[in-house]
N, C-alpha and C positions, 0 to 999 in steps of 0.2 A: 504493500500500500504506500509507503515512505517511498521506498526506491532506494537506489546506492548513492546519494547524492548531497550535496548541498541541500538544505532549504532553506527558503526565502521568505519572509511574510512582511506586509505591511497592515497596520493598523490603521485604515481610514479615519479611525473618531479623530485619534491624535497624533498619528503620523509620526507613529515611534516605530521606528522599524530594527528587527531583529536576525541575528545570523545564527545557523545553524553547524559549525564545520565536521562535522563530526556525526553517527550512528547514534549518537549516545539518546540521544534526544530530540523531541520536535517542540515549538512553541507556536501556541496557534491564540491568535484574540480572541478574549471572552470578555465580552462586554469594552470596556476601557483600560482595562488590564489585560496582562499574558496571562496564558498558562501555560505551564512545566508541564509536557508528558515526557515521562522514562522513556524509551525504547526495548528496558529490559524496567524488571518487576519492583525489586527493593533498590531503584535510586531515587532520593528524596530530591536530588537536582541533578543539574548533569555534570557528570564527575570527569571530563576532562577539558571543562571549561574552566575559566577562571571562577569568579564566585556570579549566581545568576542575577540577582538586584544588581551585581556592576555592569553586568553585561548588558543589562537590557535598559532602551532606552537610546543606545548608543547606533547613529541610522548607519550600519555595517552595510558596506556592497560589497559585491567579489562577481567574479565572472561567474557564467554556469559553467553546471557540475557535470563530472564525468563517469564514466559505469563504476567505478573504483572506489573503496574506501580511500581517502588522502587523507593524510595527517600532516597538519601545518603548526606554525607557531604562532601563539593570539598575536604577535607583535604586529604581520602582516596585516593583521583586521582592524588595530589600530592603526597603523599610518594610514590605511583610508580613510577611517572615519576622521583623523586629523584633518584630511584634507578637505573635506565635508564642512566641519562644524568649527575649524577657525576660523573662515574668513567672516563669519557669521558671530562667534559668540562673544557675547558684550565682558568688558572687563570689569573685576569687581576686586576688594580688597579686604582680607581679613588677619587676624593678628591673634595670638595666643591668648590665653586667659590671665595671664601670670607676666603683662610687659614689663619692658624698662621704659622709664620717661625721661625724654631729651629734651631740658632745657638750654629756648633761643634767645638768645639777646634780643634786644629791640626789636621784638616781633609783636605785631598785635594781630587781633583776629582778624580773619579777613575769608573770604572767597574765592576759588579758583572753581573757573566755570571747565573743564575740560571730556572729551571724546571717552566714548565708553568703548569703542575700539578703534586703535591707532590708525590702521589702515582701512578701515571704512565707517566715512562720513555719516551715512544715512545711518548706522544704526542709533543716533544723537548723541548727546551730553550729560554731562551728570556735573552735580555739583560737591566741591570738596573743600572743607575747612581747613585754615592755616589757623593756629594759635602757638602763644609764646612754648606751650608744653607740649609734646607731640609724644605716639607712644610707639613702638618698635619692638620685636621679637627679642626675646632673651640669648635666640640664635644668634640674629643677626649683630646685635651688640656686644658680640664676643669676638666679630670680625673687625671691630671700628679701632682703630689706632690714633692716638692721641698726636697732633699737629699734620694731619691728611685730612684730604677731604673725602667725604661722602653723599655721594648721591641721594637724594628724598625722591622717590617716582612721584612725577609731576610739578612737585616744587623746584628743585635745583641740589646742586651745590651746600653741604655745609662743612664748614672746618670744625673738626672736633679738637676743641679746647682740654677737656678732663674730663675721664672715666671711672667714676667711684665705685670702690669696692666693698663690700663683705668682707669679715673677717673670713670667712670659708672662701674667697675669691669669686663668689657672685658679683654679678654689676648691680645694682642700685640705682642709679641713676646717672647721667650724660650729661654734661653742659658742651654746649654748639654755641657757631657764630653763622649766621646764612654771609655762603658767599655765590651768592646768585651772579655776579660779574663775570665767574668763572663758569665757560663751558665745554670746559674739558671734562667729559664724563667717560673716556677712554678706560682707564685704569681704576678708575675709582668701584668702592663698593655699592654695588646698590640693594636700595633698603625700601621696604615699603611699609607703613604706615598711618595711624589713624590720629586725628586730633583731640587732645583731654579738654574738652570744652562741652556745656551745659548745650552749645549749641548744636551738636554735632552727636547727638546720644545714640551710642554704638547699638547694631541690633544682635541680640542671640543667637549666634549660629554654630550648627553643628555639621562637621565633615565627617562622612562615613566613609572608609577606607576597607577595601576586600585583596582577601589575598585565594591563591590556587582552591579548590577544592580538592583536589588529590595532592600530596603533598612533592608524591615523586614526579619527575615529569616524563615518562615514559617510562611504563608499565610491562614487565617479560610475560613473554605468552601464558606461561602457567602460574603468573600471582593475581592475588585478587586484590580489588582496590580498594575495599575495606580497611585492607591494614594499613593503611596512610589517610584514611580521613580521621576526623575526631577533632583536630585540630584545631583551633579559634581561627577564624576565616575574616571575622569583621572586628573592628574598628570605629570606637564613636568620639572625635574630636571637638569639643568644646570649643568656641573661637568666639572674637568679636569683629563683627561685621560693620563696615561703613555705612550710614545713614539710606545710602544710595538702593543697598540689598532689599529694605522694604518693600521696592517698586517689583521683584523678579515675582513669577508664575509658577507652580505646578506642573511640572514639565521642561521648564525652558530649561536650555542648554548653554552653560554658563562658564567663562574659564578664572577662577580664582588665582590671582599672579603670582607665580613664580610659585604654586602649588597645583595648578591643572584644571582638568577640564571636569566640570561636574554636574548633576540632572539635577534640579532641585525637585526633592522630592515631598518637601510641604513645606510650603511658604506663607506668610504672615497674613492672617485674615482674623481680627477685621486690623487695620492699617498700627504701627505701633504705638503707646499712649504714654505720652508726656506727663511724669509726675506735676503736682499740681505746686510745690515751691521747688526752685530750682535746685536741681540734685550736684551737690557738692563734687569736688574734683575728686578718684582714687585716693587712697590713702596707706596706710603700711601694708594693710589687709589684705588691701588688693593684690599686694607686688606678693604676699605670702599664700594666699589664700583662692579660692574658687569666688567669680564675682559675687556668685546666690548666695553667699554667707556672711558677705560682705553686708554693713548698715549701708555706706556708702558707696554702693557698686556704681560701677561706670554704667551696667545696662539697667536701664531701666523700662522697657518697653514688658508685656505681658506674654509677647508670641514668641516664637522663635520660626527660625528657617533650618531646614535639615536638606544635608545635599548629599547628593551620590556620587561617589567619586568613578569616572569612567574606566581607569586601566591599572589602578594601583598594584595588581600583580605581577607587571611586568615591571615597573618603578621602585621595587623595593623600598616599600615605605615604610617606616618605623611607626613605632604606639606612640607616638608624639607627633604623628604629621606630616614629618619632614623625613625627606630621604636617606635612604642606609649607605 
């Protein structure tokens, strides 16, 4: 009934379309969702795919299929769909739960209106705050070197002054100088970024990361592939998202920078709700602690957004987010 072959399906409601490379399994639409059928009896998904919530969603082409079972490597079905869903998917910007805050000299708040994708216009603008405090990955400010400059994506240029430490060698906190004159951004590190301002109140967001279902990656004729699953497959990353993430969909196909391309798989309804006296800047708690525990949290909205991360199998990605 299947045949030897590739198969192919698109979902008219939402035009999420899914790949099959493999025997293992077929995915056929029910209603607005897939569904997993096995090909054989006790697989609960298909075991030589990556993980199937990463999978799916992700609009995978390939040529047609041939009388033969083939065995490829998912990285193939990624670069298509790379080439598919860049030129399209709008940029967004998220940051760990636990920053560092970079204090800038003579900076006051302000607005920067700029492109939600570099290389194409039509997808619009979004808007993004500058304030004197700005906040940045715990990663990334263990790159920054003290009398060099660093890149801010979209801002510029700044020279880092001094990097306080912990007595365990944590960073604490940054002081900068914006040198926006300078646009030599060749060598320099780049950093991306949210601003510590009441105006600018970060939204809840979580990155889901999936890794193999089968552990080994090619399986000898006489084992069975039970004995390599079991293994924790997913991945729930906490984050805080820029103002701008409010606006994404249920579906849309979205690439978070310099951490990839992701489905959002529930997005914020009804729109996010502004405490009623203005909510105070981070505080120690923050730098130590999860925001929701925090009195003083930076987020302060009711919803959150949860995303799908499209290929983390192949990206070797760690329980913190960032790459192995």
């Amino acid at each position: 009934m299947y045949g030897n072959y590739a198969n192919y399906y698109e979902n008219p409601t939402s035009r999420i379309r899914s790949f099959s490379p493999t025997l293992q399994y077929i995915e056929i639409p029910n209603a607005n969702r897939w569904r997993i059928l096995p090909l054989h009896g006790d697989a609960p998904t298909p075991p030589a795919s990556p993980h199937a919530d990463g999978a799916r969603g992700a609009p995978a082409r390939h040529g047609g299929g041939g009388a033969a079972a083939v065995f490829m490597e998912w990285d193939k079905i990624w670069a298509i769909n790379k080439k598919v869903i860049d030129p399209i998917a709008p940029r967004y910007t998220t940051i760990e739960t636990t920053p560092v805050p970079v204090n800038l000299k003579g900076v006051n708040e302000s607005t920067l209106t700029v492109p939600l994708h570099p290389k194409n216009e039509n997808i619009g603008t979004k808007e993004v705050w500058v304030a004197p405090r700005l906040l940045i990955d715990q990663s990334d400010a263990k790159l920054l070197k003290e009398g060099e400059n660093t890149t801010f994506i979209y801002y510029g240029n700044v020279m880092i002054d001094k990097i306080h430490k912990s007595a365990d060698g944590t960073i604490t906190s940054i002081d900068g100088t914006p040198n926006l004159d300078n646009k030599d951004f060749k060598k320099t590190v780049k950093v991306t970024w949210l601003a510590d301002t009441a105006k600018s109140p970060a939204v809840e967001t979580y990155c889901v990361y999936f890794d193999h279902i089968i552990s080994k990656p090619l399986l000898g004729k006489d084992e069975d592939f039970k004995q390599y699953i079991g293994h924790q497959t997913r991945w729930e990353i906490p984050m805080l998202g820029e103002p701008a993430l409010a606006s994404v969909k249920q579906g849309d196909i979205i690439q978070i920078q310099r951490r990839g391309f992701f489905r959002v798989d529930a997005a914020p309804s009804p729109p996010p709700r502004r405490a009623a006296a203005p909510p105070r800047s981070c505080c120690s708690t923050c730098l130590t602690d999860t925001p929701r525990s925090c009195p003083d949290r930076l987020v302060e909205s009711t919803v959150f957004i949860r995303l799908l991360y499209l290929n983390s199998a192949l990206l070797g990605i760690t329980v913190d987010g960032t790459k192995a």
